[in-house]
Backbone bond lengths (Angstrom), bond angles and torsions (degrees), N, CA, C in turn:
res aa  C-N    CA-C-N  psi(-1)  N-CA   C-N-CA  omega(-1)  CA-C   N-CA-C  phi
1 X - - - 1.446 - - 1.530 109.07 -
2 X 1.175 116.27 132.24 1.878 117.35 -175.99 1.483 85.22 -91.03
3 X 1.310 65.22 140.30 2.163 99.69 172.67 1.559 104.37 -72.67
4 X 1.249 104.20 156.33 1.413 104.11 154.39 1.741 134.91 -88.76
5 X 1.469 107.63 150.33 1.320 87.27 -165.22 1.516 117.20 -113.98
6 X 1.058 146.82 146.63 1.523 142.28 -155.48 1.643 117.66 -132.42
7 X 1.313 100.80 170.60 1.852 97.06 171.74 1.653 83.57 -166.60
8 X 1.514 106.49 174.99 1.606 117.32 -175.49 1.450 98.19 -126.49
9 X 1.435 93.59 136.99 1.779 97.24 166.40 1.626 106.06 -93.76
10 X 1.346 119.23 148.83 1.553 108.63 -178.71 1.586 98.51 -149.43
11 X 1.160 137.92 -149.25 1.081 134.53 -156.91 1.965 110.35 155.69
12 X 1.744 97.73 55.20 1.495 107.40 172.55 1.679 117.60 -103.11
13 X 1.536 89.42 165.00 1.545 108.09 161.48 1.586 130.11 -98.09
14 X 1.193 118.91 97.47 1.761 100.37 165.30 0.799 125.43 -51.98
15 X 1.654 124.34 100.78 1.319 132.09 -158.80 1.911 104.14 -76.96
16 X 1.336 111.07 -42.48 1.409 104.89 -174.27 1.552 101.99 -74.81
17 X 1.193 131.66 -30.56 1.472 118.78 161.06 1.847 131.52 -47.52
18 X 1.423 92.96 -42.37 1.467 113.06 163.42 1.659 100.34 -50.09
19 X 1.270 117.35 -77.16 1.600 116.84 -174.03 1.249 127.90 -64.51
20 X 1.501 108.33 14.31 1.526 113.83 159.60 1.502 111.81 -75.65
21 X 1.548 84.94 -65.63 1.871 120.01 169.24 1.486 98.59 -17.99
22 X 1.366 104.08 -66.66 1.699 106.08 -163.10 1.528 99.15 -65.27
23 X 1.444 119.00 -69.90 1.478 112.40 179.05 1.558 120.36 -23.08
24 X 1.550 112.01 -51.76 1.552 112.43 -168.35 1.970 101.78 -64.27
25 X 0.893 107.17 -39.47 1.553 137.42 -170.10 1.665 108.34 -45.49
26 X 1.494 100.15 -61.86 1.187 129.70 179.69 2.297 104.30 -60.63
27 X 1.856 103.92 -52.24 1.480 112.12 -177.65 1.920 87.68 -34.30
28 X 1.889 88.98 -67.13 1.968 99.86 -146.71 1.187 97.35 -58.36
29 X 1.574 141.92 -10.22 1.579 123.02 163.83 1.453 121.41 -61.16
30 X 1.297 92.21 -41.33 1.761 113.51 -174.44 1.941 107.13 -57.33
31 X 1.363 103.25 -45.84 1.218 99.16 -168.93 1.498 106.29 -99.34
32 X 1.154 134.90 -2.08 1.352 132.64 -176.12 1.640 113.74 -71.24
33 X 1.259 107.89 133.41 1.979 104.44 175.36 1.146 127.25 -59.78
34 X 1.731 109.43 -25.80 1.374 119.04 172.39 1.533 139.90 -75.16
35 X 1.533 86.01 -23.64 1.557 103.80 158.36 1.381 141.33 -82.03
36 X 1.758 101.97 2.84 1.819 95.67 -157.83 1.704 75.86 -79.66
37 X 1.660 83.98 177.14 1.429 129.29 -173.74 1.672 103.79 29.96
38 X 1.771 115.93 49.60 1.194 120.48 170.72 1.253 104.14 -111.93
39 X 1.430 127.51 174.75 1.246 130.78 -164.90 1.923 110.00 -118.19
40 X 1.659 90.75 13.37 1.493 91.93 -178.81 1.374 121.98 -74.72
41 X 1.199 128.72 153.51 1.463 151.08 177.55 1.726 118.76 -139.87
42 X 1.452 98.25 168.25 1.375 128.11 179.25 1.057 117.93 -135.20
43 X 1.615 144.22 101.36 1.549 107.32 177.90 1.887 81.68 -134.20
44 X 1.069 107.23 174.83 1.146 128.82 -149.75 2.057 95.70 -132.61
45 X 1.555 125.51 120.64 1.331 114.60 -156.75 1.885 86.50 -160.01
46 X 1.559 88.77 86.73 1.941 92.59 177.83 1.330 107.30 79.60
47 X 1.584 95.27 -124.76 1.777 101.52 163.05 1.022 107.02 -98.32
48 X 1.081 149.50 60.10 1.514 138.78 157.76 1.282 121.56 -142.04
49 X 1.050 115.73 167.36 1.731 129.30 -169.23 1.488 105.17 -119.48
50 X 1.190 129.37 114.08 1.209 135.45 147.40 1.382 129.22 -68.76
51 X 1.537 118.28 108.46 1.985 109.01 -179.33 1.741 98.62 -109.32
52 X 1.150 106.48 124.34 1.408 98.21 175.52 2.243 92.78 -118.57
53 X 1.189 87.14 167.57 1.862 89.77 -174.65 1.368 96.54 171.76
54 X 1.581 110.44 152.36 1.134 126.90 -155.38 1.750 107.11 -82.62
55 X 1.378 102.06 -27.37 1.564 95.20 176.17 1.667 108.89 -153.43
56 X 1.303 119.67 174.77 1.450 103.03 -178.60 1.491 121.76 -64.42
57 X 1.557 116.52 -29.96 1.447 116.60 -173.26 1.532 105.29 -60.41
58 X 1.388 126.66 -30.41 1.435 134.16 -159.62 1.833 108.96 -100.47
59 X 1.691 102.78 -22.74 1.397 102.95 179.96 1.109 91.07 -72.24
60 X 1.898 140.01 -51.74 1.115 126.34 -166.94 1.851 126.83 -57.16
61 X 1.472 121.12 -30.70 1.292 135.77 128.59 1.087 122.45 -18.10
62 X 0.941 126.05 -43.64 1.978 136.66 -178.69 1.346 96.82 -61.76
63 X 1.712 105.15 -64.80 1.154 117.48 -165.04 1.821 131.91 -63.70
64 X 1.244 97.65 -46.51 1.652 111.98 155.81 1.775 100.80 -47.76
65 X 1.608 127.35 -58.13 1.239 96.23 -162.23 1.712 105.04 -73.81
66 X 0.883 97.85 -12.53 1.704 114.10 -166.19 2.071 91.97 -55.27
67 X 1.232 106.39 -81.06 1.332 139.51 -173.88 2.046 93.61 -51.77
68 X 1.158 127.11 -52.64 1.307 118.08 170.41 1.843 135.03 -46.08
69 X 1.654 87.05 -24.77 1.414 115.08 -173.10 1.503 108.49 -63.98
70 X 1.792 93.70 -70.88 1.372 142.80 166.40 1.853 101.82 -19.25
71 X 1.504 105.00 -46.17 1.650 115.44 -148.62 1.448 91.55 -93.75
72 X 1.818 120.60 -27.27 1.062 125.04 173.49 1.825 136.18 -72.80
73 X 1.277 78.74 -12.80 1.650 109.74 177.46 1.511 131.18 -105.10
74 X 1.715 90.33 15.14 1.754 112.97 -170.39 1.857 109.87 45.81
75 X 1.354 99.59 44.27 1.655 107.60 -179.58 1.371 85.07 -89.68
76 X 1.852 122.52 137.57 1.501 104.90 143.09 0.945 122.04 -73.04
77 X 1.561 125.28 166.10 1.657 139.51 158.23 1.625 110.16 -51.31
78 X 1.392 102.03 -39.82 1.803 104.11 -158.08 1.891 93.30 -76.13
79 X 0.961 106.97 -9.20 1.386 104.56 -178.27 1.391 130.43 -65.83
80 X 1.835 124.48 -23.18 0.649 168.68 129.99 1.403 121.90 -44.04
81 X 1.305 103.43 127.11 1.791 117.59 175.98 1.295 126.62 -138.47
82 X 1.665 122.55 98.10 1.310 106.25 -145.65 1.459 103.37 -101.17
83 X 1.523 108.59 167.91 1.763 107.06 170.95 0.864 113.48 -102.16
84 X 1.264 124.65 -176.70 1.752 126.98 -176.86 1.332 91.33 -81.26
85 X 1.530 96.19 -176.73 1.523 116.02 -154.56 1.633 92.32 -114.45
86 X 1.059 120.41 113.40 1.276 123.27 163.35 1.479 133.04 -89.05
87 X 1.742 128.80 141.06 1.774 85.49 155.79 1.251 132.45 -80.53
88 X 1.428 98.11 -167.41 1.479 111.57 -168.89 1.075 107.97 -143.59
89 X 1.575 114.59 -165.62 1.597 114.09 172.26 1.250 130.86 -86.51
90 X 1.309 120.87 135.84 1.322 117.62 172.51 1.662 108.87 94.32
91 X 1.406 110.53 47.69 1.329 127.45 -158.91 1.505 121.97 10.40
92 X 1.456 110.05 71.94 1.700 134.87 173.14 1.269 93.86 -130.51
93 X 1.564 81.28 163.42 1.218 113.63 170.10 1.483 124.76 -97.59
94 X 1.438 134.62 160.96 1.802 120.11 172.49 1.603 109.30 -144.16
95 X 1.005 99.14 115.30 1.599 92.41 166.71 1.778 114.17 -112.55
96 X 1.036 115.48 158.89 1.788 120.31 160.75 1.419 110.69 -125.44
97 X 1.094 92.49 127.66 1.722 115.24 165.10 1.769 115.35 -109.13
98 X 1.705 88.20 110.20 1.745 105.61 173.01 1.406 113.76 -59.55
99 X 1.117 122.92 142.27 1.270 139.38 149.72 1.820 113.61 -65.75
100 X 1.198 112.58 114.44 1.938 109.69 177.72 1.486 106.55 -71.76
101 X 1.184 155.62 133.49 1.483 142.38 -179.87 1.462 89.60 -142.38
102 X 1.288 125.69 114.81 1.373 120.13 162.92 1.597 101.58 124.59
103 X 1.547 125.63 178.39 1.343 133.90 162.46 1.274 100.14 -104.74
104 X 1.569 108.47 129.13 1.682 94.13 166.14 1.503 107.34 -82.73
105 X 1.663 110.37 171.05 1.488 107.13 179.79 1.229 141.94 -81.09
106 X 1.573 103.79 -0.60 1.782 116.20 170.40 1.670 94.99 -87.62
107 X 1.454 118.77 -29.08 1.952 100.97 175.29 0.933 99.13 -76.85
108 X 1.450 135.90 -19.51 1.544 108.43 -154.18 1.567 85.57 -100.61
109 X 0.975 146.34 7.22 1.503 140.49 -178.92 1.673 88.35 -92.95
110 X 1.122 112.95 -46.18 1.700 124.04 -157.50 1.646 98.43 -48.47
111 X 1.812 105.59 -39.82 1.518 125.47 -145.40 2.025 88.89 -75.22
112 X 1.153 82.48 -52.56 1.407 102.54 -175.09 1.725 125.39 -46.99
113 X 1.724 92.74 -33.32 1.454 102.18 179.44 1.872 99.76 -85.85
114 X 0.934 92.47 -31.71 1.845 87.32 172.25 1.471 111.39 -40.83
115 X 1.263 99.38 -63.72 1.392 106.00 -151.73 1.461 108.06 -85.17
116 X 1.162 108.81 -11.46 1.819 107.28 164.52 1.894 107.53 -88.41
117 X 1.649 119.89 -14.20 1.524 117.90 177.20 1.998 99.67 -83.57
118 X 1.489 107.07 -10.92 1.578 92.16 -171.76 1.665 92.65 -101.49
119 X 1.534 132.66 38.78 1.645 106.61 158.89 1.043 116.37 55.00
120 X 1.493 141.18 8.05 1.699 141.95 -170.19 1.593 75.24 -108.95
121 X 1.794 90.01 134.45 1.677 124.06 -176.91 1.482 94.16 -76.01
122 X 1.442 159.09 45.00 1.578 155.03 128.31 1.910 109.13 -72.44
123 X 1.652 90.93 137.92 1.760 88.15 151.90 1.952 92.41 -136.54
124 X 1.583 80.27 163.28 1.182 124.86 -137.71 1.503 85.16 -122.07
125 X 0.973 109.16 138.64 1.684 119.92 168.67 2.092 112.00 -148.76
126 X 1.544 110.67 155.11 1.324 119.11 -161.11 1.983 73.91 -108.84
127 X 1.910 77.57 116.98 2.479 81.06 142.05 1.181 99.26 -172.73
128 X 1.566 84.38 110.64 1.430 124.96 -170.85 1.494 140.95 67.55
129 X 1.226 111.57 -94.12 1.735 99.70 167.89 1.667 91.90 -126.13
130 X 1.418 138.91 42.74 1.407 135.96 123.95 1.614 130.60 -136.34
131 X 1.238 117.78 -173.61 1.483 109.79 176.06 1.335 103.51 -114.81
132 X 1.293 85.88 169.79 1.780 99.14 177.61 2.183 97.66 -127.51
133 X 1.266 111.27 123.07 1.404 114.84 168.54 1.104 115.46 -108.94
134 X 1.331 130.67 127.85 1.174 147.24 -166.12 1.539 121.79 -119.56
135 X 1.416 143.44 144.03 1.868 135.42 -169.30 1.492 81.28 -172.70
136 X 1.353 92.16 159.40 1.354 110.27 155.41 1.744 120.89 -84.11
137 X 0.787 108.36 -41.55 1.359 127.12 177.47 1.873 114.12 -81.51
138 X 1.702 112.52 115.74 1.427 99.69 -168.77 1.763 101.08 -78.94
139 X 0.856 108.51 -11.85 1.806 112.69 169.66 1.659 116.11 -51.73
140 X 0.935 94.95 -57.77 1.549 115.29 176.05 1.390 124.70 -51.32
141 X 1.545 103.90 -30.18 1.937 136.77 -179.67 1.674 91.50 -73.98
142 X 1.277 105.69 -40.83 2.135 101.14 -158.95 1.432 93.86 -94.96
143 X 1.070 128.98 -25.93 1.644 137.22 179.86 1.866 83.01 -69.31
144 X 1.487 121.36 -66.42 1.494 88.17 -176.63 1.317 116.72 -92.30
145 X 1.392 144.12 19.14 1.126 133.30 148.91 1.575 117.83 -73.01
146 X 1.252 129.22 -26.86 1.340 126.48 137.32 1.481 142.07 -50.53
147 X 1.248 114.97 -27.24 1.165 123.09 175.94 1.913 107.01 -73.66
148 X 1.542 96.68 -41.77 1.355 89.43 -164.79 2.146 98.79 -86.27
149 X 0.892 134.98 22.31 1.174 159.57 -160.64 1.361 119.16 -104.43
150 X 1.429 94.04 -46.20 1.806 118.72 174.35 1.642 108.12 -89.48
151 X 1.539 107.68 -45.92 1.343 101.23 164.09 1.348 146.82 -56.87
152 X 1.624 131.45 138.39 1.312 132.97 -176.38 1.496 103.66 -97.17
153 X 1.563 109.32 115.96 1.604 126.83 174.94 1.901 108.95 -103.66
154 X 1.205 116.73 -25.41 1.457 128.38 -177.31 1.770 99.58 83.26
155 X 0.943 109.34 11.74 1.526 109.10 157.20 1.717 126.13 -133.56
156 X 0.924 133.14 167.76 1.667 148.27 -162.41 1.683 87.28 -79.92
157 X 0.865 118.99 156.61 1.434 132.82 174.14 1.649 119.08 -151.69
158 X 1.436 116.89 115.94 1.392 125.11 173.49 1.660 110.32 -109.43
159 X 1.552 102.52 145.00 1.087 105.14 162.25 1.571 131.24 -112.03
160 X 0.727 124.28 107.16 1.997 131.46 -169.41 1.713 115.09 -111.41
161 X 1.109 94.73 151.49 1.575 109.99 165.06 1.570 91.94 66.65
162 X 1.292 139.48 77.96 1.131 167.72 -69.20 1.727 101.21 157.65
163 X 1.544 118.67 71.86 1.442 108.47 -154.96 1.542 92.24 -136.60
């Protein structure tokens, strides 16, 4: 009897890759001409990103080098969820940008309805913040690992455990 064969959809961050990102991020503030005697920062707190900067034109600066880093470190963008920019003390500005870690459960329903509207013989089941897809056929697995590949979910998508 053939087994069935599976893979996981997931939707993480390399967090110590992230804290390179920020480290390098943080150097090119330090040494940049445009930044001296500015009050900008980077700090890095769990999952989150702290941007602090003296005004909005310069927080957005933060962020480009921030996000350049990020792009250099095979971080996605969509991974990331930022907040508005508030002030702060000491006439700055602050924003935080979330880290996404997980599927939430209206995408992962979304993911799910895909792949039951494309007729490919896999089911798909939700536990927790990833899926598990399942076929008899591993053809059928890359037919929907392609499908969902082409599709736009507004989040990063990995596929693992590939069995």
């Amino acid at each position: 009897m053939a087994k069935d064969s599976s893979f996981d959809i997931v939707s993480k961050v390399d967090l110590p890759e992230v804290s390179n990102a920020v480290q390098q991020a943080q150097k090119e503030l330090a040494q940049r001409f445009d930044f001296k005697n500015s009050k900008s920062s980077i700090k890095l707190e769990d999952e989150k990103i702290i941007l602090i900067s003296d005004d909005d034109f310069k927080l957005r600066n933060v962020v480009d080098i921030l996000e350049s880093k990020l792009v250099k470190r095979g971080i996605s963008l969509r991974a990331l969820e930022y907040g508005k920019s508030q002030a702060a003390a000491g006439d700055t500005v602050r924003q935080e940008v979330k880290m996404v870690q997980g599927i939430a459960q209206d995408k992962a329903k979304l993911i799910n309805k895909a792949l039951k509207d494309s007729k490919i013989k896999v089911v798909s089941s939700i536990q927790g913040d990833e899926l598990r897809v399942s076929g008899k056929n591993k053809d059928d697995l890359q037919a929907a690992i392609a499908l969902l590949r082409k599709e736009d979910f507004g989040i990063e998508l990995q596929f693992i455990n590939y069995r």
